[in-house]
ROVOSE-508424 format. One record per residue (C-alpha): x, y, z; residue in three letters. Coordinates in steps of 0.25 Angstrom, whole numbers, padded with zeros to 4 digits, always signed. Layout:
<nodes>
XYZAla;...
</nodes>
This chain:
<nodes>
+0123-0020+0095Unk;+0119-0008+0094Unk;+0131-0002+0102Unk;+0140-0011+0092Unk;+0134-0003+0079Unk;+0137+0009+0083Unk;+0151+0006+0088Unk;+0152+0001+0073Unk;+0147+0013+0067Unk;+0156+0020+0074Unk;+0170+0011+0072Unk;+0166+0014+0057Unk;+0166+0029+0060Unk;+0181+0027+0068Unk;+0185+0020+0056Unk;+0180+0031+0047Unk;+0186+0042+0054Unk;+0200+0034+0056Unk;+0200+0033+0040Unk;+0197+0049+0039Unk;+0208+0052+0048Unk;+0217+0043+0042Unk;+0212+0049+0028Unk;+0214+0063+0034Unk;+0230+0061+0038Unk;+0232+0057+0027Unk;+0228+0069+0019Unk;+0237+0077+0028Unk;+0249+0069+0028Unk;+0246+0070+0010Unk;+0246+0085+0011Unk;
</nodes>
């Protein structure tokens, strides 16, 4: 159980980083 926590913890920080990549190219395809 405890294996699957941080395996959560950490798709929540893939997703994070997905939508701030995602946020970022768009900024340079705007500029």
């Amino acid at each position: 159980k405890g294996f699957r926590r941080i395996f959560s913890r950490f798709e929540k920080l893939d997703v994070m980083f997905i939508a701030f990549i995602n946020f970022a190219l768009i900024v340079e395809g705007l500029r």
